[in-house]
N, C-alpha and C positions, 0 to 999 in steps of 0.2 A: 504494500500500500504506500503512494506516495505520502509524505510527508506536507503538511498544509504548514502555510506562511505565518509568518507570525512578526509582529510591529511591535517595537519601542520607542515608546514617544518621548523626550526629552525636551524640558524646554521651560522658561519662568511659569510663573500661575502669570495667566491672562497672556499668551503665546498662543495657542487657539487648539490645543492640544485635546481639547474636550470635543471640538467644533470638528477638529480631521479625523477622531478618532470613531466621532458621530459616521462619518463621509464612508469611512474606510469600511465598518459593520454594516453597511448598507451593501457595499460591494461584493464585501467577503462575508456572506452569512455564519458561517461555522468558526465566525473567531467571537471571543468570550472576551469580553472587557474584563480586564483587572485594575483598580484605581485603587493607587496608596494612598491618597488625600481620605478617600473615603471610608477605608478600612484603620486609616488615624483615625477618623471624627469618629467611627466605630466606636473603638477600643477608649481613648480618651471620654466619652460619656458615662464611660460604667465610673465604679464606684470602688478602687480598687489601686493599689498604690503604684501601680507602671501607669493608670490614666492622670491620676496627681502628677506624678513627676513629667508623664508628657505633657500636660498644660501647663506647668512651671516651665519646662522648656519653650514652649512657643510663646506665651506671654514676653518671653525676655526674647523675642525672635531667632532663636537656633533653631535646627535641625533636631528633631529625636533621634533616638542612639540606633545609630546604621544598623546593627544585627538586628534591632527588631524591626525593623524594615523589612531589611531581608526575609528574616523568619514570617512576618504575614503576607507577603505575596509567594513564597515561596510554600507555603501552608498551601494558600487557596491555590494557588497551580499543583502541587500535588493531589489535593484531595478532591477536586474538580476537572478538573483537565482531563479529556481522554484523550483518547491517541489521534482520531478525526477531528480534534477541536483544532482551530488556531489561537496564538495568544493575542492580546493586544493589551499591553504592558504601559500605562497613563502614570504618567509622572514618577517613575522610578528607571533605574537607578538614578541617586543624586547625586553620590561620591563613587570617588575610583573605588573603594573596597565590595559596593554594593556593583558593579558594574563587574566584577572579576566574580564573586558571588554568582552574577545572573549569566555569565559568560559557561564559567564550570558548570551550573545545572542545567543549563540547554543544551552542553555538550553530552550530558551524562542523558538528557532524551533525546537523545540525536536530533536536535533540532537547530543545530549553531547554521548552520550554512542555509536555512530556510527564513532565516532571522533577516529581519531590516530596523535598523537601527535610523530613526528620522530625529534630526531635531529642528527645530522650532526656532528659531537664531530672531528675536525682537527687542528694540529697547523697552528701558523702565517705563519710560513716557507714553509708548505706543501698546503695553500691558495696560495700562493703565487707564486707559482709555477704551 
């Protein structure tokens, strides 16, 4: 069975990354949206000491702690994902560690060389807007 495509979107909040990725599942029925923004707003609502320290974190505007990045998309792609789905991967990786992370477990589903990696390249001003 051929192997199905699968997208990485990279790129600020307000790069249009939500808008292509709209585009793209229109095209490509059998890819599965995965969004790290939203499986943060997830996790951060509960009531639980990793959601505490992830809102102390973005309050003071960092980044949350890269493995658990990894570890929630990298959950929901395992426990979801079949072998006919494709991925489409919204706003992760952010950092080089999460990005060698998503590199090693595409390779480990033979899925590295079906991979397209897009990014999103806009300024502050034009997010913003």
């Amino acid at each position: 069975m051929e192997k199905p495509f699968n997208f990485v979107f990279i790129g600020r909040s307000g790069s249009g990354k939500g808008v292509q990725s709209d585009l793209l599942m229109k095209k490509f029925l059998y890819l599965k949206h995965i969004v790290t923004g939203e499986m943060f707003r997830n996790l951060s609502s509960r009531d639980t000491d990793t959601a505490h320290r992830i809102n102390q974190t973005l309050k003071r505007g960092g980044l949350p702690f890269d493995d658990l990045a990894t570890m929630l998309w990298m959950h929901e792609i395992a426990f979801t994902i079949k072998e006919k789905d494709g991925i489409l991967l919204d706003g992760a990786p952010r950092r080089v560690v999460e990005a060698e992370n998503l590199e090693r477990f595409l390779d480990f589903l033979e899925r590295g060389e079906n991979t397209f990696i897009i990014f999103l390249d806009t300024t502050r001003e034009e997010a913003e807007k």
